[in-house]
MARKOLLUM-948998 format. One line per 10 residues: number of its first residue (from 1); for each residue x, y, z of N, C-alpha, C. Coordinates in steps of 0.05 Angstrom, whole numbers, plus 5000, padded with zeros to 4 digits. Each point is the difference from the previous one (the first is absolute). Example, Ala and Ser with C-alpha at 12.3 -4.5 7.8 and 13.67 -1.06 7.14 Angstrom:
BEGIN
1) 5264:4886:5156:4982:5024:5000:5018:5024:5000  4993:5021:4986:5016:5024:5001:4985:5022:5014
END
This chain:
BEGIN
1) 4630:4627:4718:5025:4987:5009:4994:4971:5007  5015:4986:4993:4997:4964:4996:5009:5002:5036  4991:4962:5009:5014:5002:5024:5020:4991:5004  5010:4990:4981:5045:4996:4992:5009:5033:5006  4991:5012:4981:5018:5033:4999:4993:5015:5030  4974:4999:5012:4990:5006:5024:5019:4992:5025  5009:4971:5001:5018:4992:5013:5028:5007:5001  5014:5000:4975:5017:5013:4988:5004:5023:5013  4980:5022:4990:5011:5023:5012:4989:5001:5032  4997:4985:5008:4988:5015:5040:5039:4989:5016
11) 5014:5007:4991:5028:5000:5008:5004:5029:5000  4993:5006:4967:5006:5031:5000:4983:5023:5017  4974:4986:5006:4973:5018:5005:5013:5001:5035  5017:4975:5013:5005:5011:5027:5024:5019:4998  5023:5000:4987:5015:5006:4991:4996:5031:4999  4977:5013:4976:4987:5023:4999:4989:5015:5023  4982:4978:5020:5000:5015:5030:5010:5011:5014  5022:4975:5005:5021:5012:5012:5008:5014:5000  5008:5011:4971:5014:5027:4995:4981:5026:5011  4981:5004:4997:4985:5013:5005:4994:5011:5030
21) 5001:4983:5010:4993:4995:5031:5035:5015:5018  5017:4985:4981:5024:5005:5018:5011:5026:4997  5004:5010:4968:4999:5028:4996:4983:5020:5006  4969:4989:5011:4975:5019:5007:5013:5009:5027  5020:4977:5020:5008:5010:5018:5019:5022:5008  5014:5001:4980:5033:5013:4989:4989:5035:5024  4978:5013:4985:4990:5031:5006:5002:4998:5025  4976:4991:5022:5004:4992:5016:5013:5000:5026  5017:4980:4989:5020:4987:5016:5020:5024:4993  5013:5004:4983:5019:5025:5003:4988:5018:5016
31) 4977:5020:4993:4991:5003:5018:5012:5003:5027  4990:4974:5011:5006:4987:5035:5029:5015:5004  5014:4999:4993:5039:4998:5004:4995:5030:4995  4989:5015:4988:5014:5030:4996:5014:5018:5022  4981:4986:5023:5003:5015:5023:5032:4992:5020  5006:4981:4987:5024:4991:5010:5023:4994:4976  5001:5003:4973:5015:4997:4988:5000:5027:4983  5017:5013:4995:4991:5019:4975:5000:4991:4966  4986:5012:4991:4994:4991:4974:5017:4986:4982  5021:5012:4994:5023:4994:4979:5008:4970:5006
41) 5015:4997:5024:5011:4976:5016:4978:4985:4999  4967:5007:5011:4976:4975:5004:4997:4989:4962  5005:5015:4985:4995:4997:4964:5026:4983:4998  5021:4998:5014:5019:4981:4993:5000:4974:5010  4989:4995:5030:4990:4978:5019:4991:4985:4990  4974:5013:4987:4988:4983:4994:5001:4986:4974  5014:5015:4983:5003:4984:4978:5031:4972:5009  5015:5012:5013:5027:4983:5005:4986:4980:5014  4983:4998:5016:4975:4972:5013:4998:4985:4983  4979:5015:4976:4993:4976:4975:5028:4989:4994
51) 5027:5003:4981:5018:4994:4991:5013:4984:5023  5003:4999:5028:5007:4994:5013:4985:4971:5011  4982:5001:5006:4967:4980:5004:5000:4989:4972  5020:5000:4984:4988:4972:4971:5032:4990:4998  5028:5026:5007:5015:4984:4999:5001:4967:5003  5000:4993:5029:5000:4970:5010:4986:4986:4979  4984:5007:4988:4973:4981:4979:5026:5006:4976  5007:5019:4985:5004:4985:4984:5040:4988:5004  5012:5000:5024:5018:4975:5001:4995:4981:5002  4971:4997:5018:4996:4967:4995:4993:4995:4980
61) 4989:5019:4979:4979:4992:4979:5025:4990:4979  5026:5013:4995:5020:5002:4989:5013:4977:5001  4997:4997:5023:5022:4957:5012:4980:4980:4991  4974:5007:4995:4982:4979:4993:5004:4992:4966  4996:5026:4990:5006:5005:4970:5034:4983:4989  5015:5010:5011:5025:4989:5003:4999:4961:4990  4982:4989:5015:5000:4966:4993:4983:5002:4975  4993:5007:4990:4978:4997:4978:5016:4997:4980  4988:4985:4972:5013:4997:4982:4997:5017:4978  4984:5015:5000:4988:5014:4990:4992:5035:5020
71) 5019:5014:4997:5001:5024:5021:4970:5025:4990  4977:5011:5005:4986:5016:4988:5019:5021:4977  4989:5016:4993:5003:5015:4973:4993:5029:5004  4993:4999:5023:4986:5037:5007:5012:5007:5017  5027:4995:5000:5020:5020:5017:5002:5032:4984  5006:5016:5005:5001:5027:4986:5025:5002:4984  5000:5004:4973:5027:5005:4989:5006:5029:4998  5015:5005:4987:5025:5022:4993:4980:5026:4991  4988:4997:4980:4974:5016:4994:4980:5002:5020  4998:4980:5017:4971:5010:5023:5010:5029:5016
81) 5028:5001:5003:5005:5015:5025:4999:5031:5000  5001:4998:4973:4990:5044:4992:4970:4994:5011  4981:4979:5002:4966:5009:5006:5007:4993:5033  5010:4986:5007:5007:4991:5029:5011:5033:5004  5022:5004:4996:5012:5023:5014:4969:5028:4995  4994:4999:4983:4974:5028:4992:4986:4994:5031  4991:4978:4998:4975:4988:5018:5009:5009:5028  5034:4993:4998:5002:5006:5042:4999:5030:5004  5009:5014:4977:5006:5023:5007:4967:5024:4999  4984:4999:4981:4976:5003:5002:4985:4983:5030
91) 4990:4977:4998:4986:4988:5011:5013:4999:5029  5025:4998:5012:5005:4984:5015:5011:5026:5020  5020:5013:4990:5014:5027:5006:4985:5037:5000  4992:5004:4981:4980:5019:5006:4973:5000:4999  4983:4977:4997:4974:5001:5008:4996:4995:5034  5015:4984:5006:4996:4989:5028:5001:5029:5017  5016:5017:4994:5014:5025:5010:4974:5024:5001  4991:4996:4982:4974:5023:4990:4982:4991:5009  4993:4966:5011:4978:4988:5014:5005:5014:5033  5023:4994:5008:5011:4999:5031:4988:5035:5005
101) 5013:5025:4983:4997:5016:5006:4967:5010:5002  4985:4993:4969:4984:5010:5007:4984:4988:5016  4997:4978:5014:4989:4990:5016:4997:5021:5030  5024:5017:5001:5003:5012:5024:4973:5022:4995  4994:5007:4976:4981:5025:4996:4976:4992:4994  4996:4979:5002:4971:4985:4995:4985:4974:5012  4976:4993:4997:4999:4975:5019:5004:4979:4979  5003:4971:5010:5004:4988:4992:4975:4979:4986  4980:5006:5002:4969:4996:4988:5003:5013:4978  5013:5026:5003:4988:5025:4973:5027:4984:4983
111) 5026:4997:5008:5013:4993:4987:4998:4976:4978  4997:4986:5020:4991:4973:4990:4981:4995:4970  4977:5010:5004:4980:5007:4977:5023:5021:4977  5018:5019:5004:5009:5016:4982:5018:4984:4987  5014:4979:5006:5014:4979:4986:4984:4990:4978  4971:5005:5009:4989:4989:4965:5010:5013:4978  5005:5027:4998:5015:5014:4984:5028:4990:4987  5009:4978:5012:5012:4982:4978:4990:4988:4977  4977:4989:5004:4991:4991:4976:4995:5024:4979  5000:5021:5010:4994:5023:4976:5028:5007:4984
121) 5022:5002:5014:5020:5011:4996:5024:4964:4982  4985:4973:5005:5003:4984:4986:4989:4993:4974  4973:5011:5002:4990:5004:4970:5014:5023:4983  5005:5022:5015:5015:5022:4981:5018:4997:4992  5017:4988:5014:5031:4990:4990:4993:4979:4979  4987:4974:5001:4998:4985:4984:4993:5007:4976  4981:5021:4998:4995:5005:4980:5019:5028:4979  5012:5013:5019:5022:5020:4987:5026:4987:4988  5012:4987:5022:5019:4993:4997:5000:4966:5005  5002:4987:4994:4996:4972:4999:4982:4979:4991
131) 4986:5020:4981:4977:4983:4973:4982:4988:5009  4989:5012:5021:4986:4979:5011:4966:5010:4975  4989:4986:4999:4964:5003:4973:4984:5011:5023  4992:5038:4988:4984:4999:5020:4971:4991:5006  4993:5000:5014:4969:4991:5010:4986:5023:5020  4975:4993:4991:4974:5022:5006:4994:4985:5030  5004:4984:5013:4997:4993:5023:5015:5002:5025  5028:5005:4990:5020:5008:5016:5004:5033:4994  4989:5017:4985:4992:5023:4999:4972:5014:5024  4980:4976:4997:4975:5014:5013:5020:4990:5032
141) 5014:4980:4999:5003:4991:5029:5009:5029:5014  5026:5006:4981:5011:5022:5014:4986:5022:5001  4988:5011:4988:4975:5018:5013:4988:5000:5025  4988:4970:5007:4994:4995:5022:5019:5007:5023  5029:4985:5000:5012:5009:5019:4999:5022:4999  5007:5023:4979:5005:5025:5008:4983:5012:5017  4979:4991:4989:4968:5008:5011:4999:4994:5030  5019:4980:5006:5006:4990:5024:5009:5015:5029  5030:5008:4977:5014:5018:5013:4997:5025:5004  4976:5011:4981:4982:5028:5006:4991:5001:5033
151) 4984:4977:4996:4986:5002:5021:5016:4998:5035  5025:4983:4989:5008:4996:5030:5013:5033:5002  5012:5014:4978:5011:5024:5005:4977:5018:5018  4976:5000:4997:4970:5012:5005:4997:4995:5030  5010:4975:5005:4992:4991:5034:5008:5021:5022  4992:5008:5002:5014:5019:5030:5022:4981:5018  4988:4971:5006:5009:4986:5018:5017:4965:4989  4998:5010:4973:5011:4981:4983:5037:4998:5009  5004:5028:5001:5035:5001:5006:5014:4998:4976  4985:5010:4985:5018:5005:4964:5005:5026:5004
161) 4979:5010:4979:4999:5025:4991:5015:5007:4977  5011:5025:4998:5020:5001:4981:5030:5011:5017  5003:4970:5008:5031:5004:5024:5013:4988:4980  5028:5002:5015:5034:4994:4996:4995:4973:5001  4983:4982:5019:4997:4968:5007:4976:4997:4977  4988:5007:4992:4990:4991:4971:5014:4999:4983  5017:5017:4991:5016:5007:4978:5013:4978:5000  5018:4996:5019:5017:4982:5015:4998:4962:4992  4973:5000:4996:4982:4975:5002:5002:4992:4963  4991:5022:4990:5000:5001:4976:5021:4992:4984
171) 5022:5014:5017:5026:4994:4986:5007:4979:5000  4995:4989:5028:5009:4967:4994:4978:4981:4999  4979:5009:4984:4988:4991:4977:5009:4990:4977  5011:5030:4986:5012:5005:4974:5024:4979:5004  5021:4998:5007:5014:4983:5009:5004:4976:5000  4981:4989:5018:4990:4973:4994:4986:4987:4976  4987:5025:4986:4988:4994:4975:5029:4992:4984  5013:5018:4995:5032:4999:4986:5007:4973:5007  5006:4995:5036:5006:4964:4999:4979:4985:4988  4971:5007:5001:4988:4976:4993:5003:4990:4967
181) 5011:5019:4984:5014:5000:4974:5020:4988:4980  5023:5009:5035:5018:4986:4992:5002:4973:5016  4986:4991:5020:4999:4969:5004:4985:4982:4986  4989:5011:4985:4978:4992:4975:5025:4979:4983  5028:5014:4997:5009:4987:4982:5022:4980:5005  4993:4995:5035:5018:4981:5012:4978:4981:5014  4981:4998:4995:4976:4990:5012:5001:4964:5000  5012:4997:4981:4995:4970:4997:5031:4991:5010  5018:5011:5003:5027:5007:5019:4993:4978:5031  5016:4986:5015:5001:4983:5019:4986:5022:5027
191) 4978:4999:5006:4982:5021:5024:5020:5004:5021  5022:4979:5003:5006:5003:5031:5026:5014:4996  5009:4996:4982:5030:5017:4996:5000:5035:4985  4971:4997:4991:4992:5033:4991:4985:5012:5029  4985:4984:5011:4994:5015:5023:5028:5011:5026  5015:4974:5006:5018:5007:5012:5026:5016:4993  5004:5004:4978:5022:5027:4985:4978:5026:5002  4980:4991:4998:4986:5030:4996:5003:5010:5028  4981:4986:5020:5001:5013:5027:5029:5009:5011  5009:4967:4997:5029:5007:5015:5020:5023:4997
201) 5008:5006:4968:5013:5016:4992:4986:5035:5006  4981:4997:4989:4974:5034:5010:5003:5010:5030  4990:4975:5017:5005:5003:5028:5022:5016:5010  5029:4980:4992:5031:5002:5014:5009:5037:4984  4999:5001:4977:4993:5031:4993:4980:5018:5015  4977:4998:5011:4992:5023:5016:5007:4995:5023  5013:4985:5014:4999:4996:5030:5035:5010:4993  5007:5000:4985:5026:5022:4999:5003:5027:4994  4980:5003:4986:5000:5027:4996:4991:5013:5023  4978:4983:5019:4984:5014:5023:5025:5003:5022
211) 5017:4975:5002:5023:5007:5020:5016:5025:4986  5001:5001:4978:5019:5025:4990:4986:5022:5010  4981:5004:5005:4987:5029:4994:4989:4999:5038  5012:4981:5012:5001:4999:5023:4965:4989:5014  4986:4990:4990:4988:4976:5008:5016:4980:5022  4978:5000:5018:5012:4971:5018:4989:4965:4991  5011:4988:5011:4992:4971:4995:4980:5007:5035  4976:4984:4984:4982:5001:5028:5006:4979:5024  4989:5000:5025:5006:4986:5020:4997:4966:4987  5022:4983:5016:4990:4970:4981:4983:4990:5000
221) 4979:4992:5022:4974:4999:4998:4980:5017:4974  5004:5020:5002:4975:5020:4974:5023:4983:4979  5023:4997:4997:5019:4989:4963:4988:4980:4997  4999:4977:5020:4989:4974:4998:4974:4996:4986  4973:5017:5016:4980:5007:4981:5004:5007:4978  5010:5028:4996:5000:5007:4971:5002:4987:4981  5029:4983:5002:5011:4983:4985:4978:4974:4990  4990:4998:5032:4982:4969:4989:4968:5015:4979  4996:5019:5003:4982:5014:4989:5003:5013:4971  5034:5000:4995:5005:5002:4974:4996:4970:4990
231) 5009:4977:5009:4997:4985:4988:4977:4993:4988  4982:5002:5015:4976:4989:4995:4987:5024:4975  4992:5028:5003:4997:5017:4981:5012:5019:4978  5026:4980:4997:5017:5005:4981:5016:4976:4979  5014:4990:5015:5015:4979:4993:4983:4974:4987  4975:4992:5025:4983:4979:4998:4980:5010:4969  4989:5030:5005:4987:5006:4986:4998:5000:4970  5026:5007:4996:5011:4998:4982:5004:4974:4978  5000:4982:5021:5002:4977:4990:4982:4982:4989  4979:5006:5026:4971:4993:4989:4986:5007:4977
241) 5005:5031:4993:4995:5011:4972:5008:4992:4977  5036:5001:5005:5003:4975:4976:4987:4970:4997  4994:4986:5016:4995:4979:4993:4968:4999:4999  4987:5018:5008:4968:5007:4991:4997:5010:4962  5024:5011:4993:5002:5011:4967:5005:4966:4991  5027:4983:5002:4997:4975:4995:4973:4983:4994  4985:4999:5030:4978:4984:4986:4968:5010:4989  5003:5030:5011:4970:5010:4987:5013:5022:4979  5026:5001:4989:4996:5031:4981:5004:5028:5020  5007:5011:4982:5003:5026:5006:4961:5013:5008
251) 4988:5014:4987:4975:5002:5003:4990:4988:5026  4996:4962:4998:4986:4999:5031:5021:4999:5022  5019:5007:4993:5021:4994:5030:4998:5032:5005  4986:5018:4981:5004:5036:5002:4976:5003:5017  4982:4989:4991:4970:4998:5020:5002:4997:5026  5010:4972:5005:5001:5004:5035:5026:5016:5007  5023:5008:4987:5017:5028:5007:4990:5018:5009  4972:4999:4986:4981:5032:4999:4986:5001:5029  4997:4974:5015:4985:5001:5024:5022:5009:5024  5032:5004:4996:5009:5012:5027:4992:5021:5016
261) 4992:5023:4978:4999:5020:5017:4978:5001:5009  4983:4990:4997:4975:4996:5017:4990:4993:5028  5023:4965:4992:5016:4994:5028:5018:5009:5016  5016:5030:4991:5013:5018:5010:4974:5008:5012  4988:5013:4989:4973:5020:5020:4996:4979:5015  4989:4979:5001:4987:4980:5016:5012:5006:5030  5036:4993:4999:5012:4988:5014:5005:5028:5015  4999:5029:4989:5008:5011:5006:4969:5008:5018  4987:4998:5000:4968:5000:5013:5002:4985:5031  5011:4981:4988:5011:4979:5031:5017:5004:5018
271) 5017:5006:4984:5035:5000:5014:4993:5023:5024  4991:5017:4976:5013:5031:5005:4983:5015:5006  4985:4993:5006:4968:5011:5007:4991:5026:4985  5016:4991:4979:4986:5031:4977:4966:5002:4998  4990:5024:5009:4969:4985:4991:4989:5005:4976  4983:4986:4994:4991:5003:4959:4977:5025:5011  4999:5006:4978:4980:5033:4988:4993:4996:4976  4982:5019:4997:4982:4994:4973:5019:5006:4975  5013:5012:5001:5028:5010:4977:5015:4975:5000  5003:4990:5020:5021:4970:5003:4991:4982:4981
281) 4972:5003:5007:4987:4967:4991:4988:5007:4975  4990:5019:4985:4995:5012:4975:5027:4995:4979  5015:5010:5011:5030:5001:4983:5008:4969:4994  4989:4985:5023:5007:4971:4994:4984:4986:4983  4970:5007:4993:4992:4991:4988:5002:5002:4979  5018:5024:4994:5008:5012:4974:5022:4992:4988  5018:4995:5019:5017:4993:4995:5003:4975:4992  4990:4987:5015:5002:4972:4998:4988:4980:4972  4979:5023:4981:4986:4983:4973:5024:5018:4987  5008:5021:5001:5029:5012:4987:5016:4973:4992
291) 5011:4996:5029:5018:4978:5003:4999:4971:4979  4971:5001:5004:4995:4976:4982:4993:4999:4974  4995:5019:4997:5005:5005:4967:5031:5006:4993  5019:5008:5018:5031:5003:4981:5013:4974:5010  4986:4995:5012:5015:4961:5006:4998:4986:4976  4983:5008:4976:4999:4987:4975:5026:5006:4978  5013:5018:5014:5025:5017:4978:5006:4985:4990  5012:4971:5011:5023:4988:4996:4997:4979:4970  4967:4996:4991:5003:4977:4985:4986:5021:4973
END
């Protein structure tokens, strides 16, 4: 790499962290709130945070655009909104839902690491259904995870096993793989107006269905958090990812994607005083060259 293109991309390379770091938090931090929010309603919070926490950005961003003589070009048209609408309803609406719950049946370390199982369930799709050319690298990767997820099932004190909160984890895996698919084809789409329809709209749908089914809104103090905590691991996140695909590609913006859940375990080691075990930290190591070999899918 020249040191023009080097420079070039270290916009996207912070861009890529970020994402990583802020979504590593997402497990976590949901997590924290379970005990005061119940699931359904905390899976809507936090997404209505993100959508809510970028609103203000993009009115101002909108009145700025407004004087220009020349207005950008990557607003979403008429055709974006069948991959927009797939994306909230997969990604935004029932993955968040299947995270919240199984979170209650598992820790949030074991969780965390089982999200690598996206990258498995993104190579399968790509390659079944959405053409993606397969490759022998994003094949051995997923082995590894699996190999991964053997082992955390094995832990006595891992907090998997073969529960309802694994399964659970998995699903909104599969899920998110599905969004990561269909945002694939809105990717180069304006980041701040796909992040904020996604959250916003996903959110305001489960935080109604949770009042329907008789969910409370939590005390205002715990909303306030939530909310600011969706912003940051949803809404923000989101954003960052798009504009990490912008300047490094799909492939290296998938690489540091691949480091959240790691930073999920990390954070969840800190926060939460989960303690690591030899199944913990095995599975990670497994996981984690998994990870990096299906971070190559994309090119």
């Amino acid at each position: 790499m020249t040191q023009s293109s080097f420079q070039a991309s270290l916009p996207g390379v912070g861009f890529g962290v970020g994402t990583a770091l802020l979504f590593g938090g997402l497990t976590p931090l949901t997590k924290l709130f379970l005990d005061d929010v119940q699931p359904w309603m905390l899976a809507g919070l936090l997404f209505l945070g993100g959508g809510l926490g970028l609103l203000p950005i993009a009115l101002i961003r909108n009145q700025l655009i407004r004087h220009r003589k020349h207005p950008p070009s990557d607003r979403l048209q008429k055709h974006d909104w069948r991959w927009l609408g797939a994306s909230i309803v997969v990604g935004g609406v029932i993955a968040p839902v299947l995270l919240t719950l199984g979170l209650v049946h598992t820790t949030a370390a074991s969780a965390s690491l089982l999200l690598n199982f996206e990258c498995v369930f993104t190579a399968l799709l790509a390659w079944t259904i959405f053409g993606e050319r397969w490759r022998w690298q994003v094949f051995v990767g997923m082995l590894a995870i699996v190999a991964g997820g053997v082992v955390l099932s094995q832990g006595e004190k891992a907090g998997v096993g073969l529960t309802w909160g694994a399964l659970l984890i998995l699903g909104t895996c599969f899920h998110w793989a599905l969004d990561s698919n269909f945002t694939t084809k809105i990717a180069m789409k304006d980041p701040v107006q796909v992040a904020m329809l996604k959250s916003g709209v996903a959110g305001a749908i489960n935080v109604a269905i949770a009042l329907l089914i008789g969910q409370p809104l939590p005390p205002l103090p715990i909303l306030c958090n939530v909310l600011v905590i969706g912003f940051l691991t949803s809404g923000l996140t989101l954003f960052c990812f798009v504009m990490a695909l912008r300047h490094l590609g799909a492939s290296r913006a998938g690489a540091y994607f691949a480091l959240s859940p790691f930073a999920g375990a990390a954070v969840s080691a800190l926060l939460l005083k989960e303690g690591l075990n030899e199944s913990l930290v095995f599975a990670a190591i497994l996981m984690a060259a998994g990870a990096g070999l299906c971070a190559r899918i994309a090119d």
